[in-house]
C-alpha positions in Angstrom: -3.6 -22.1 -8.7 -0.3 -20.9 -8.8 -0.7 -17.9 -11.1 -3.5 -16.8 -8.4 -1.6 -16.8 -5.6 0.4 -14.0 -4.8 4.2 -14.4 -4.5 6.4 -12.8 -2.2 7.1 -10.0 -5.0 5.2 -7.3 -3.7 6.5 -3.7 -5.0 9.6 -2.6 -2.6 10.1 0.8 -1.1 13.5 2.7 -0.3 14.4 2.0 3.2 14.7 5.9 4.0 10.6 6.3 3.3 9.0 4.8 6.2 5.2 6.1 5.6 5.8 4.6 1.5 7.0 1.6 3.4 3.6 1.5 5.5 1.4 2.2 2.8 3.4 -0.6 0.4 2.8 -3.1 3.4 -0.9 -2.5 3.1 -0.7 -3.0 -0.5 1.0 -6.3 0.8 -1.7 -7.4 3.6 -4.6 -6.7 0.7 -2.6 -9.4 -1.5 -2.7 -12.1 1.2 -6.4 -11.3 1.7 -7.2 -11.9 -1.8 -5.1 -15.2 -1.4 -7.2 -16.3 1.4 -10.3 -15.7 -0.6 -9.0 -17.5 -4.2 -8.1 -20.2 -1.7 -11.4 -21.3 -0.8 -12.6 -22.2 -4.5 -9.2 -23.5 -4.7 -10.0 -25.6 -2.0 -13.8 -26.9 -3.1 -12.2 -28.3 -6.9 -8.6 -29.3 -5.4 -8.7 -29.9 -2.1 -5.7 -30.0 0.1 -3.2 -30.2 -2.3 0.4 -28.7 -2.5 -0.2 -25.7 -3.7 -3.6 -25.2 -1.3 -1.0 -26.2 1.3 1.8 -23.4 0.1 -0.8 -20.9 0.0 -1.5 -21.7 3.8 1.9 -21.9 4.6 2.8 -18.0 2.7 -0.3 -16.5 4.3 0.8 -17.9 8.2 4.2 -16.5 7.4 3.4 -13.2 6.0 0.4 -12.2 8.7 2.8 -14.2 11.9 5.5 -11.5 11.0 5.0 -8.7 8.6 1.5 -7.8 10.1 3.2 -8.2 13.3 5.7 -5.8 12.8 3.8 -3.5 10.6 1.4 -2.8 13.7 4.1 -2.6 15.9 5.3 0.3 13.5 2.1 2.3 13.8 1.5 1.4 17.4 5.4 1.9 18.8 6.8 5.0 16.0 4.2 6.2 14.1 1.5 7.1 16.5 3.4 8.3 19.6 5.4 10.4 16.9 2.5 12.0 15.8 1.2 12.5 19.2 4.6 14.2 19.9 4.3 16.5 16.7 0.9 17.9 18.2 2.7 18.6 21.9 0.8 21.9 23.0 -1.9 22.0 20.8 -5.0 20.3 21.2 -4.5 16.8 20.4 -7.5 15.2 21.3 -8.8 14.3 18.0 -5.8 12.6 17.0 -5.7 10.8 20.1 -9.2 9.5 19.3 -8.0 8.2 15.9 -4.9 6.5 17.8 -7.1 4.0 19.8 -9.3 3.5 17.6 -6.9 2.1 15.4 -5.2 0.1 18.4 -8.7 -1.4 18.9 -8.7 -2.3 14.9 -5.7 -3.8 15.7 -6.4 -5.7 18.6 -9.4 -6.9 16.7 -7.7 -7.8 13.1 -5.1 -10.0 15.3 -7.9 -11.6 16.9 -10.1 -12.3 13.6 -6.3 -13.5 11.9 -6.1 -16.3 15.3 -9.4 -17.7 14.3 -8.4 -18.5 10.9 -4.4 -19.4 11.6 -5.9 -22.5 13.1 -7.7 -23.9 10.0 -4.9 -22.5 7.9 -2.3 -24.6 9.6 -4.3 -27.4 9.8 -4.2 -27.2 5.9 -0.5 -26.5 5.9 0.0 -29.8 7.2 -2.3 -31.5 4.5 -5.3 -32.1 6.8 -8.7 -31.8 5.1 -10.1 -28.5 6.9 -12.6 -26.7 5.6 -11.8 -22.9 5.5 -15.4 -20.9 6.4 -16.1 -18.1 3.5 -17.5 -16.1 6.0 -13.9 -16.6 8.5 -12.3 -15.1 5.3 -14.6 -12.4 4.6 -14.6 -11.3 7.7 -10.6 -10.4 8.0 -10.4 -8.9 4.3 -13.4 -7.1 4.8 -11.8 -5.5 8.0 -8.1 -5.2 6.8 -10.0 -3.2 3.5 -11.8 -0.8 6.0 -8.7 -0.2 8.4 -6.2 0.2 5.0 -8.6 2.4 3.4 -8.8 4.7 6.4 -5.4 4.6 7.5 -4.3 5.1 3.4 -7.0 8.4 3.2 -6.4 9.7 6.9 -3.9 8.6 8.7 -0.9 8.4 6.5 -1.6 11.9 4.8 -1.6 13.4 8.2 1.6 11.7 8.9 3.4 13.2 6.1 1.9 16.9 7.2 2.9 16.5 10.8 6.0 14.4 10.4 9.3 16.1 10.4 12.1 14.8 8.4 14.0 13.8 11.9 10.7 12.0 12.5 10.8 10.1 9.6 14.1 9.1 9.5 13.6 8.3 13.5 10.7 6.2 12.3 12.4 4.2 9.4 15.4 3.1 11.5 13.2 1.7 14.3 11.5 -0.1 11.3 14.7 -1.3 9.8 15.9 -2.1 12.9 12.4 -4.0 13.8 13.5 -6.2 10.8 16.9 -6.7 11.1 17.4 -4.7 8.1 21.4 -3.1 8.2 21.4 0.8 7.9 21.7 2.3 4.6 
């Protein structure tokens, strides 16, 4: 199983590029999906065993904090940016895109709680069985939220955005990680 299960070498992105850094993080958020779903075969012929229990413990630690932050992004830079770049003009569109993907948000975190559970469970070796349908159910929805953000919002970003913006945006994300400037 460990040539199926993505490593932590997902393509990096120059720190001064924030929307390339959001759009490399979905790329990064589709791998654990995919590690979530080769882990329940994995699972059915294995069982819990170390790597099963790895794969848990990568997948906890990559949606407990990169997701995390990567919403937080959006939600605290990106959006009210973009809602600043439309300031006199009728912004009620792009408001309407805004909370809608708040509410995917809200609703990814919440489908991502329902299977942390099982996956620590396995993380600590305990034979758990991880529901198909649990898994499907977050992929399936991170796909559709990627998909849209990757073809609407990210595009519109880069139209609306100034390069103050930007660079506005990518410190509060470097600083979000505790990455040092540049």
């Amino acid at each position: 199983m460990t040539a199926n299960i993505p490593g932590w070498a997902a393509p990096t992105v120059a720190r001064e590029a924030p929307l390339e850094m959001l759009s490399a993080c979905h790329g990064r958020i589709g791998a654990q999906c995919a590690t979530l779903r080769r882990l329940l075969p994995h699972l059915l012929a294995h069982g819990v065993d170390g790597e099963a229990r790895r794969a848990a413990i990568r997948v906890m630690r990559y949606f407990d904090t990169a997701a995390v932050q990567h919403h937080a992004d959006e939600e605290d830079d990106l959006f009210p940016a973009l809602i600043e770049s439309m300031a006199g003009s009728d912004a009620i569109c792009l408001r309407e895109m805004i909370d809608g993907l708040k509410t995917e948000h809200r609703a990814l975190e919440a489908c991502w709680q329902q299977l942390r559970g099982i996956l620590e469970r396995l993380a600590a070796g305990e034979c758990v069985s991880l529901v198909a349908d649990d898994v499907e159910a977050l992929a399936v929805r991170y796909a559709r939220h990627i998909e849209y953000e990757e073809k609407e919002l990210l595009p519109m970003a880069a139209r609306l955005l100034s390069d103050d913006d930007l660079d506005r945006i990518g410190r509060a994300m470097r600083a979000r990680r505790g990455i040092d400037e540049v």
